[in-house]
N, CA, C and O atoms as a MOPAC input file, in Angstrom:
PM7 MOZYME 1SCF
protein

 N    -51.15200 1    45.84100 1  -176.12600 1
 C    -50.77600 1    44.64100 1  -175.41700 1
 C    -50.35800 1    44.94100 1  -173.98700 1
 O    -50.43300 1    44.07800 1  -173.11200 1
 N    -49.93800 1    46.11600 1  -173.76800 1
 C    -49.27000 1    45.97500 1  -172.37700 1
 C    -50.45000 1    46.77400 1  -171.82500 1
 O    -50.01000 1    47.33000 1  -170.81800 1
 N    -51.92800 1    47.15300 1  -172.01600 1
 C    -52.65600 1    47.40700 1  -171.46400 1
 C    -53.52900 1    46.07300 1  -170.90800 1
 O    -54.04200 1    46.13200 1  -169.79000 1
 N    -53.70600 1    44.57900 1  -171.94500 1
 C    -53.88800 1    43.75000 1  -171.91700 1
 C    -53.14200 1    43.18300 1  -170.41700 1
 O    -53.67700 1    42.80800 1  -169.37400 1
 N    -51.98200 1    43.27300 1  -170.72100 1
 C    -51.22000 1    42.96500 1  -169.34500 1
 C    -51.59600 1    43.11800 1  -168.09000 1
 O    -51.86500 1    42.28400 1  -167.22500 1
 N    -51.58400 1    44.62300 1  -168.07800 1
 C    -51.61400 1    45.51400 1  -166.65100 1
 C    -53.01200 1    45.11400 1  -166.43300 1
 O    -53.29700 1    44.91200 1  -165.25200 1
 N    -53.86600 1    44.96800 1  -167.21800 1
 C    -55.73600 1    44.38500 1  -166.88100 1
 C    -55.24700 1    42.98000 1  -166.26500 1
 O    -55.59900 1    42.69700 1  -165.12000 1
 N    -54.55400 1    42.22100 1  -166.90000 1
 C    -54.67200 1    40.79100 1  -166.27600 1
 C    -53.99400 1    40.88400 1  -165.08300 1
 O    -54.25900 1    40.11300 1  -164.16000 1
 N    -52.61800 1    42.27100 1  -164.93100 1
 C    -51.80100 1    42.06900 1  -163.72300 1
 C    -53.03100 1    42.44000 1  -162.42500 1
 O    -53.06100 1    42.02300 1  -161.26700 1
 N    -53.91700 1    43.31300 1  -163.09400 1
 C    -54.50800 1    44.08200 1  -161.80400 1
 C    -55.85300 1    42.85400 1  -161.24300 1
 O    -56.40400 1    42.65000 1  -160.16200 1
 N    -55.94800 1    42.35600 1  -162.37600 1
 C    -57.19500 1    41.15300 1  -161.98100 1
 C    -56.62200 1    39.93600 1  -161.38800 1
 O    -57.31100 1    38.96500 1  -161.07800 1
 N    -55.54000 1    39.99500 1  -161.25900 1
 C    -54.59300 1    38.81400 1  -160.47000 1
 C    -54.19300 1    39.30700 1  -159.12000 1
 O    -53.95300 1    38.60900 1  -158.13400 1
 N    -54.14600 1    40.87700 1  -159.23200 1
 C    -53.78000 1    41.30600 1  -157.61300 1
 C    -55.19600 1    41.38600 1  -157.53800 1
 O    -55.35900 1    40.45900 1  -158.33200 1
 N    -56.47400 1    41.75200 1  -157.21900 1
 C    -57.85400 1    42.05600 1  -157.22500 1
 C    -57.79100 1    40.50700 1  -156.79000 1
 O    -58.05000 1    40.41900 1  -155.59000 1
 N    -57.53500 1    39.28700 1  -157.36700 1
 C    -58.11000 1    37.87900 1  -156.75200 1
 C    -57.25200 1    38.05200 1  -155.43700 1
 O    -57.81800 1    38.25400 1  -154.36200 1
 N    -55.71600 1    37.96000 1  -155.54900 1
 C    -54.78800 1    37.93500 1  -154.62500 1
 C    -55.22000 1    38.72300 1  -153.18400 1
 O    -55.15700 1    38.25200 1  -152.04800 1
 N    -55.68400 1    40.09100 1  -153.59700 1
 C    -56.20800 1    40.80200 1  -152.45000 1
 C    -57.70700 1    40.31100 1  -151.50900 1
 O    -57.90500 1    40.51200 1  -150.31000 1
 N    -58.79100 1    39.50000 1  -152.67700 1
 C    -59.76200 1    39.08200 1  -152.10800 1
 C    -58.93500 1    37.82000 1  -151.21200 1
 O    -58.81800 1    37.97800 1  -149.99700 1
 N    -58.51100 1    36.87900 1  -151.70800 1
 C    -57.75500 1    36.11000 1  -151.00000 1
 C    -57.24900 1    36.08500 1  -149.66800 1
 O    -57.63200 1    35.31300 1  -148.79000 1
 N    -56.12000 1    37.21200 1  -149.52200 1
 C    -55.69700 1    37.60000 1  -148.65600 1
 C    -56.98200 1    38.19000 1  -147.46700 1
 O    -56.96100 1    38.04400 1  -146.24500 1
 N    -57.86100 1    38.75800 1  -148.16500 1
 C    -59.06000 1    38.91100 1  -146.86000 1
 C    -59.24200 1    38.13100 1  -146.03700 1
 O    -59.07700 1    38.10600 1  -144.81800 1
 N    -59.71500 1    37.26000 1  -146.99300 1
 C    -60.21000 1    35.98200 1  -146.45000 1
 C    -59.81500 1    34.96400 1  -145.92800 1
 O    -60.37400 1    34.01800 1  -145.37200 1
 N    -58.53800 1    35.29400 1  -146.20600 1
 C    -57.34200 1    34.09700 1  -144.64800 1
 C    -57.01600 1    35.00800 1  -143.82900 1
 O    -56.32700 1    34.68800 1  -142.86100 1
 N    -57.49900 1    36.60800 1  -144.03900 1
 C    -57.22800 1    37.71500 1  -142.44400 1
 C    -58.43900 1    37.55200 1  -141.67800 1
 O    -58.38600 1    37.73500 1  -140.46200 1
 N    -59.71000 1    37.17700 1  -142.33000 1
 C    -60.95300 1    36.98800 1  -141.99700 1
 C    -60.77300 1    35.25200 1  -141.11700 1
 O    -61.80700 1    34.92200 1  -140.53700 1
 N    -60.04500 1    34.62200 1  -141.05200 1
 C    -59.88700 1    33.20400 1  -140.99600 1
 C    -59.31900 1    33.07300 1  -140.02200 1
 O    -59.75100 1    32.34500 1  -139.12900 1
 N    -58.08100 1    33.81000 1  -139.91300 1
 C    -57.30100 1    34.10000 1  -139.28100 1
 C    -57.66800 1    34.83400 1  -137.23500 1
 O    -57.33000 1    34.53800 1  -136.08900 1
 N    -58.65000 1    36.00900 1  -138.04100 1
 C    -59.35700 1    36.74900 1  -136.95300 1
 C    -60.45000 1    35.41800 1  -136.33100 1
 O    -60.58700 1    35.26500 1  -135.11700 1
 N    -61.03300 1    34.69700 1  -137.15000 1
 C    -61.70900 1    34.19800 1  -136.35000 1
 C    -60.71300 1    32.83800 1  -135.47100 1
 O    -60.90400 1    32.70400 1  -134.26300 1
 N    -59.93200 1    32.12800 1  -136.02400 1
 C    -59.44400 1    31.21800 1  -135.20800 1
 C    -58.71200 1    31.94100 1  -134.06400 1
 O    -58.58800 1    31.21700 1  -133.07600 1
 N    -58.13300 1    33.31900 1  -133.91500 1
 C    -57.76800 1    33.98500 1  -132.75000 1
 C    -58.85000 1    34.34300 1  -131.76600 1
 O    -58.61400 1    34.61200 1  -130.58800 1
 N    -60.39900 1    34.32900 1  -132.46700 1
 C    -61.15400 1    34.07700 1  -131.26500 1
 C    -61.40400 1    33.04200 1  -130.44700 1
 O    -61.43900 1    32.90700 1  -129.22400 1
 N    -61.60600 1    32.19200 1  -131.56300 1
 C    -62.27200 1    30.90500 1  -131.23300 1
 C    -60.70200 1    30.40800 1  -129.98600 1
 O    -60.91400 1    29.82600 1  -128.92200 1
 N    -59.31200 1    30.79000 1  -130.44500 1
 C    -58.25300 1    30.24700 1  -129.45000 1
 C    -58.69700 1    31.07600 1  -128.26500 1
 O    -58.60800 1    30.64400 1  -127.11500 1
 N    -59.15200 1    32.21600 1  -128.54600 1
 C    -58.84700 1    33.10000 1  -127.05500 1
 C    -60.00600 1    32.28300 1  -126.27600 1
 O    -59.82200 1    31.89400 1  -125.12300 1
 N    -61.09400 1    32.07100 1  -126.90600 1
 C    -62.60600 1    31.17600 1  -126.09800 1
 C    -61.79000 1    29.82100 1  -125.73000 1
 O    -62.20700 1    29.20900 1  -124.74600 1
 N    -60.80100 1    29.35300 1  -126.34000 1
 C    -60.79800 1    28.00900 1  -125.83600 1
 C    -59.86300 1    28.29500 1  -124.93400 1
 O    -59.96800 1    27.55500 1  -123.95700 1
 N    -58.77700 1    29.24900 1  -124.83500 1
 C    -57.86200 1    29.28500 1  -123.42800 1
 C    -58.71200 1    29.98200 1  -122.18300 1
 O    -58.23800 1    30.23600 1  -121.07600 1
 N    -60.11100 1    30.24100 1  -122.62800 1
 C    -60.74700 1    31.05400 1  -121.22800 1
 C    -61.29200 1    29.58400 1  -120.63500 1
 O    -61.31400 1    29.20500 1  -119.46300 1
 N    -61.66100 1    28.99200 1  -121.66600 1
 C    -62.46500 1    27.45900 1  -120.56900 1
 C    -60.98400 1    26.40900 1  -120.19600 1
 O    -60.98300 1    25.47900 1  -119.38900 1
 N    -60.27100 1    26.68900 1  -120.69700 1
 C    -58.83900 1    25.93200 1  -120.43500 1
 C    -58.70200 1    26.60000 1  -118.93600 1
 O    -58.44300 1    25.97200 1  -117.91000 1
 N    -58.91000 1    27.86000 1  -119.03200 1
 C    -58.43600 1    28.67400 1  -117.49300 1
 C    -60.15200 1    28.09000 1  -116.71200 1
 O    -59.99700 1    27.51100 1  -115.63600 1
 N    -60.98000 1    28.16400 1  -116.98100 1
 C    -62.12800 1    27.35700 1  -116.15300 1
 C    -62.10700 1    26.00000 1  -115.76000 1
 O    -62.60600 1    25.58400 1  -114.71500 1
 N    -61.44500 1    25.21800 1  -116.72300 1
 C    -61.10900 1    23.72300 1  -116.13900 1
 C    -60.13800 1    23.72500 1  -115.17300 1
 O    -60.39500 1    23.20200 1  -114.08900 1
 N    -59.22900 1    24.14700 1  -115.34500 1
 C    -57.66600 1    24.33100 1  -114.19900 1
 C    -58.69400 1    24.79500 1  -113.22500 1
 O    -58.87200 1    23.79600 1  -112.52700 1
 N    -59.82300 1    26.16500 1  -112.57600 1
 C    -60.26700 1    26.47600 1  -112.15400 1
 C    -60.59000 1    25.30600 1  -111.32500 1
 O    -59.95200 1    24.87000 1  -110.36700 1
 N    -61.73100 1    24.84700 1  -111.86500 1
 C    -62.92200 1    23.95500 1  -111.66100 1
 C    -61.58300 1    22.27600 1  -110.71100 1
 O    -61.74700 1    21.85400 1  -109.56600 1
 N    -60.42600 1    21.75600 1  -111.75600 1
 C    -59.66100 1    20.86800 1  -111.30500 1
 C    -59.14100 1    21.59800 1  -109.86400 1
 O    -59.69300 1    20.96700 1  -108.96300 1
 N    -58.35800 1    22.60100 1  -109.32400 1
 C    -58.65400 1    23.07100 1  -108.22400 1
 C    -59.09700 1    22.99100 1  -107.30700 1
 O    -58.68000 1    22.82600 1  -106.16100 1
 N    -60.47800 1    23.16200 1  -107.96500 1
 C    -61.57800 1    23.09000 1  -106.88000 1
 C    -61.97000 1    21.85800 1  -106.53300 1
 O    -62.38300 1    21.47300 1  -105.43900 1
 N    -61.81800 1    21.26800 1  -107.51700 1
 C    -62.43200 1    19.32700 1  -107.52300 1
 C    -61.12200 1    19.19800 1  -106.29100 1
 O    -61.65600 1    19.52700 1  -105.23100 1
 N    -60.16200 1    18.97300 1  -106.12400 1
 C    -58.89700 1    18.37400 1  -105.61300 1
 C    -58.74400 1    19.06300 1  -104.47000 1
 O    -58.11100 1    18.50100 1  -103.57600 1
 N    -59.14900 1    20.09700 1  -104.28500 1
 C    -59.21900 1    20.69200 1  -102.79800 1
 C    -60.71500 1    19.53500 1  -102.36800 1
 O    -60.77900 1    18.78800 1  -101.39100 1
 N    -61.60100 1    19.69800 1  -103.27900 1
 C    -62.75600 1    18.92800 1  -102.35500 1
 C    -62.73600 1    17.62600 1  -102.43500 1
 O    -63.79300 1    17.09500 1  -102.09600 1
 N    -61.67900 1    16.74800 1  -102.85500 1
 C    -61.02100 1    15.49800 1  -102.84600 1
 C    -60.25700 1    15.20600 1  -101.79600 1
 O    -60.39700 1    14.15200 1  -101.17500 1
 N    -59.32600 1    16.15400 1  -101.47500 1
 C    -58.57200 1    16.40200 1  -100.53100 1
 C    -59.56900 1    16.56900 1   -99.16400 1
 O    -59.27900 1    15.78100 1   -98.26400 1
 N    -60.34300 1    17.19600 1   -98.97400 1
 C    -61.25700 1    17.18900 1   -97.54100 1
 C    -62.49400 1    15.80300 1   -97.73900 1
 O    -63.28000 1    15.44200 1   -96.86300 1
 N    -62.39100 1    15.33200 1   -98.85400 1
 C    -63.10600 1    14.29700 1   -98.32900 1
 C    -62.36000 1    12.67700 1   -98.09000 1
 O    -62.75800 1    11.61800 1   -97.60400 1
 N    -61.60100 1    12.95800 1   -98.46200 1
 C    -60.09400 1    11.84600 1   -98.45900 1
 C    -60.21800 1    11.95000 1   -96.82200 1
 O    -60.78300 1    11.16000 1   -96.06700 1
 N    -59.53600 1    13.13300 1   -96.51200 1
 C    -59.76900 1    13.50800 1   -94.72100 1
 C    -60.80000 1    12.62000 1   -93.92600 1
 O    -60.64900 1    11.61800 1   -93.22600 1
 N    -62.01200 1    13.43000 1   -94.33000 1
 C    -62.98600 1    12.95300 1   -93.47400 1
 C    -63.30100 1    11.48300 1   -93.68500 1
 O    -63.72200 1    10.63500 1   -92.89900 1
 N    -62.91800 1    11.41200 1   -95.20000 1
 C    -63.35400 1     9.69900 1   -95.19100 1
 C    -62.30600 1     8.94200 1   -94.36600 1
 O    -62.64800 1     7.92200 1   -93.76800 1
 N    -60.59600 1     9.55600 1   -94.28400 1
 C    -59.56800 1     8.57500 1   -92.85600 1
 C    -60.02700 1     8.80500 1   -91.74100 1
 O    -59.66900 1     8.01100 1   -90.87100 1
 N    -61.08200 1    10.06900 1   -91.26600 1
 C    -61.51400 1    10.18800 1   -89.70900 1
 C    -62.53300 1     9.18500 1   -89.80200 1
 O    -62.43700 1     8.17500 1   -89.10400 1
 N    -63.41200 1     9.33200 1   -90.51400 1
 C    -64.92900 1     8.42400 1   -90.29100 1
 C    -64.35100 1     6.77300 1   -89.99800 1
 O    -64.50100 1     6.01800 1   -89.03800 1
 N    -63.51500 1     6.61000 1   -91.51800 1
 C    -62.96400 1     4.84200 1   -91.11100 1
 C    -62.55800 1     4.71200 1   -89.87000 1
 O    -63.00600 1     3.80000 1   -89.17500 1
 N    -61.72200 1     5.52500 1   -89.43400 1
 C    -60.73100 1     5.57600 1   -88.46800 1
 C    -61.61900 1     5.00800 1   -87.27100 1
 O    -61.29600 1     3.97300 1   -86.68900 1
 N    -63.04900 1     5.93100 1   -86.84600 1
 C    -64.15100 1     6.11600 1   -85.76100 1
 C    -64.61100 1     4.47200 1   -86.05000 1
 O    -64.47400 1     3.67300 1   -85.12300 1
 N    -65.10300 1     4.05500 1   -87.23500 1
 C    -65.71800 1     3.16100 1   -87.38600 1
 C    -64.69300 1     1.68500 1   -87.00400 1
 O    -65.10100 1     0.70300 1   -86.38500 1
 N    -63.49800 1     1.84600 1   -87.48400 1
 C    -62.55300 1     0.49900 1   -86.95400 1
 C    -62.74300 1     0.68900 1   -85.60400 1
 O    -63.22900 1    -0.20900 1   -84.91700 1
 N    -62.36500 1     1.92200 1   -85.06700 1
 C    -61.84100 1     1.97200 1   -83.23900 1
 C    -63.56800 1     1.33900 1   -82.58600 1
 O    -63.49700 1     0.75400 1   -81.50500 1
 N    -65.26500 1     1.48900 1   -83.34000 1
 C    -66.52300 1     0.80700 1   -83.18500 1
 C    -66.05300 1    -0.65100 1   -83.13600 1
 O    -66.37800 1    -1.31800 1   -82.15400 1
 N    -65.45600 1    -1.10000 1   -83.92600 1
 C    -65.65700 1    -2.63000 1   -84.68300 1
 C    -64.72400 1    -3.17100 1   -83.62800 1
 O    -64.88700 1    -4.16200 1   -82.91800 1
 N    -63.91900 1    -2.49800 1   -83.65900 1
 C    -62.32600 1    -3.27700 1   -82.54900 1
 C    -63.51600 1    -3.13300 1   -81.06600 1
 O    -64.04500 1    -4.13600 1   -80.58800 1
 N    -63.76100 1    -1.73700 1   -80.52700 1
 C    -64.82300 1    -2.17400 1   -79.37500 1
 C    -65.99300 1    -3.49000 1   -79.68400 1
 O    -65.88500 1    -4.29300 1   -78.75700 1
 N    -66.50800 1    -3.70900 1   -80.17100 1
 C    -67.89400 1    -4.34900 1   -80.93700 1
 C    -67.14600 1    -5.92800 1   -80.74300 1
 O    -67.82700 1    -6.89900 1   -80.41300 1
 N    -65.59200 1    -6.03000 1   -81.01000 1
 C    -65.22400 1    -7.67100 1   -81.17200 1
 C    -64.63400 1    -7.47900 1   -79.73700 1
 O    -64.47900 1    -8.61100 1   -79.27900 1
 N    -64.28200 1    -6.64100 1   -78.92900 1
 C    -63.62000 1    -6.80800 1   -77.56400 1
 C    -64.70900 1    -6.99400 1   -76.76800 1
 O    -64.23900 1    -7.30000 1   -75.67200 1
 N    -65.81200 1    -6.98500 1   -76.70000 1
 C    -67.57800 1    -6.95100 1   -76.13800 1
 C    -67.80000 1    -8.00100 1   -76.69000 1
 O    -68.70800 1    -8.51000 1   -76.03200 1
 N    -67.50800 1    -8.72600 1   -77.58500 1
 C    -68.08900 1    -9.71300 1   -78.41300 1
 C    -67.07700 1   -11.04200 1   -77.54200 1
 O    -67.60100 1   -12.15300 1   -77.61000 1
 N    -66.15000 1   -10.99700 1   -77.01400 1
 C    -64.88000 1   -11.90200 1   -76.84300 1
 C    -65.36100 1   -11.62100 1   -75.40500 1
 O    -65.13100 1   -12.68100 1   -74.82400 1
 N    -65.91400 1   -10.75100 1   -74.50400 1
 C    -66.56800 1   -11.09200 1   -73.42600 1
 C    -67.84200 1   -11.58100 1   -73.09400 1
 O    -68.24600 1   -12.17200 1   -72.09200 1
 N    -68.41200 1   -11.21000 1   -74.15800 1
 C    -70.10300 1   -11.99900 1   -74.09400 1
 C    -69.99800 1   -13.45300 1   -74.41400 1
 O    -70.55600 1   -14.33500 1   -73.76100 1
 N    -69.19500 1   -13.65700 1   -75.53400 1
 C    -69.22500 1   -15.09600 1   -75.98800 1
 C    -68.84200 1   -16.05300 1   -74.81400 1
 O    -69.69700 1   -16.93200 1   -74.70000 1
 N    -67.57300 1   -16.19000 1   -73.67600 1
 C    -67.27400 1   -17.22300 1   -72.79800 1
 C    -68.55700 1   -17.05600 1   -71.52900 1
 O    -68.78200 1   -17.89800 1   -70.65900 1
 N    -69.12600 1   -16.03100 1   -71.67100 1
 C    -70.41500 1   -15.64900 1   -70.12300 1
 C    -71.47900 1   -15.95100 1   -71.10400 1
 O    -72.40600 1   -16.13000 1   -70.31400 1
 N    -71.91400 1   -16.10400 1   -72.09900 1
 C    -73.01600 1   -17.19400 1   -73.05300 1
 C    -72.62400 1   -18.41100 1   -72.86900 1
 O    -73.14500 1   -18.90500 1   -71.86900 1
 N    -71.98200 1   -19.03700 1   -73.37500 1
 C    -71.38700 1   -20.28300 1   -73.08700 1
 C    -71.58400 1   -21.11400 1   -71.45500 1
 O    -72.10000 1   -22.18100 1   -71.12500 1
 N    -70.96000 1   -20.12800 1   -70.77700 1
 C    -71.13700 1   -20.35700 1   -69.32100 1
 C    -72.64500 1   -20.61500 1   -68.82500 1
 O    -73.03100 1   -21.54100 1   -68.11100 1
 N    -73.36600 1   -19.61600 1   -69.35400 1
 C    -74.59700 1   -19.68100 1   -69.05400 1
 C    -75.79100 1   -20.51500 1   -69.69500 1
 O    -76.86300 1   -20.86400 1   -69.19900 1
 N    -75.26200 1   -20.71500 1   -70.93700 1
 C    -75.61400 1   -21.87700 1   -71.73700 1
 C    -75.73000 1   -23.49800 1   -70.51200 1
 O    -76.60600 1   -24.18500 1   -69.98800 1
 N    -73.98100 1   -23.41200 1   -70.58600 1
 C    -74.13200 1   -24.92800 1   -69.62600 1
 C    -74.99600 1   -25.10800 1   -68.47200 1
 O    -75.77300 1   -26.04500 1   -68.28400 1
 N    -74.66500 1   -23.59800 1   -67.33400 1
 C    -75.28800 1   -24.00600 1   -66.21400 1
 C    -76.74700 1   -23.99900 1   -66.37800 1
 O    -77.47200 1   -24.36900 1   -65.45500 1
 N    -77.43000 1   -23.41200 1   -68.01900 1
 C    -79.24600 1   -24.02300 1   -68.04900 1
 C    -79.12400 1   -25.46600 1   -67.99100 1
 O    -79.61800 1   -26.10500 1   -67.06200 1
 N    -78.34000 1   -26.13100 1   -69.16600 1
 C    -78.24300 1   -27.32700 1   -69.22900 1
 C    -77.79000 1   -28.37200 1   -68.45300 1
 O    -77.64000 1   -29.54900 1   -68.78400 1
 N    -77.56200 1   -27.78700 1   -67.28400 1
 C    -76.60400 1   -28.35000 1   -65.90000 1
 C    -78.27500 1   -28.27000 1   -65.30400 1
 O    -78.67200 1   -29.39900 1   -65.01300 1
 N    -79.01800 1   -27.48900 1   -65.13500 1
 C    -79.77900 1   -27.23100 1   -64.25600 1
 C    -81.43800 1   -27.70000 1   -64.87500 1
 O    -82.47700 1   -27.50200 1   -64.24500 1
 N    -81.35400 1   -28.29500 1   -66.12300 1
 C    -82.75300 1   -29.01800 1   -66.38000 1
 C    -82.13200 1   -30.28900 1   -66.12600 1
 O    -82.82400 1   -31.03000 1   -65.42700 1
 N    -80.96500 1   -30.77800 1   -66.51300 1
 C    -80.69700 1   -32.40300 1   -65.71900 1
 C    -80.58100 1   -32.45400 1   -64.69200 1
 O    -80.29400 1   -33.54000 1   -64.18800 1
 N    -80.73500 1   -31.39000 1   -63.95000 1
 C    -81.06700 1   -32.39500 1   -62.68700 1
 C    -82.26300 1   -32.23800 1   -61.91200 1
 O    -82.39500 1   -32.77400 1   -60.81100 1
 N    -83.21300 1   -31.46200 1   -62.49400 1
 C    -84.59700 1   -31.64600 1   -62.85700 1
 C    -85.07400 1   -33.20300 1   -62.69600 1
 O    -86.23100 1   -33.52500 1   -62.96700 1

């Protein structure tokens, strides 16, 4: 009987030990699969970086460009506020000058 035993004790450590492989086997792989996912974790931070520096210079250039284009538009309506009363003017004196035609 106590050989009976020690067979069932050793076929219970024999499962226990396959067991144990196989959550060290489980184990090894989710420590890869973490180390692969903190290398693209360190490539996104990378990559966000890089996005926000090139956010940052186009933020820039996009306040210079507006900037050029209002200081156009503000010239464009100050030209526009002198053409309009010398149209006008010149408007009448045609119409001054076929009546009395």
């Amino acid at each position: 009987m106590s050989e009976q035993k020690l067979d069932l004790i050793l076929s219970e450590l024999q499962k226990v030990n396959e067991r144990i492989a196989t959550i060290g086997q489980r184990v090894t792989n989710i420590d890869t699969k973490q180390q692969r996912h903190g290398e693209h974790i360190q490539q996104l931070i990378q990559l966000v970086v890089v996005t926000n520096e090139n956010l940052t210079k186009l933020e820039a250039a996009t306040l210079k460009r507006f900037g050029q284009v209002d200081c156009g538009l503000r010239m464009l309506e100050a030209d526009f506020d002198l053409i309009l009363p010398k149209t006008n003017e010149h408007e009448r004196d045609i119409n001054r000058l076929k009546h009395v035609e």
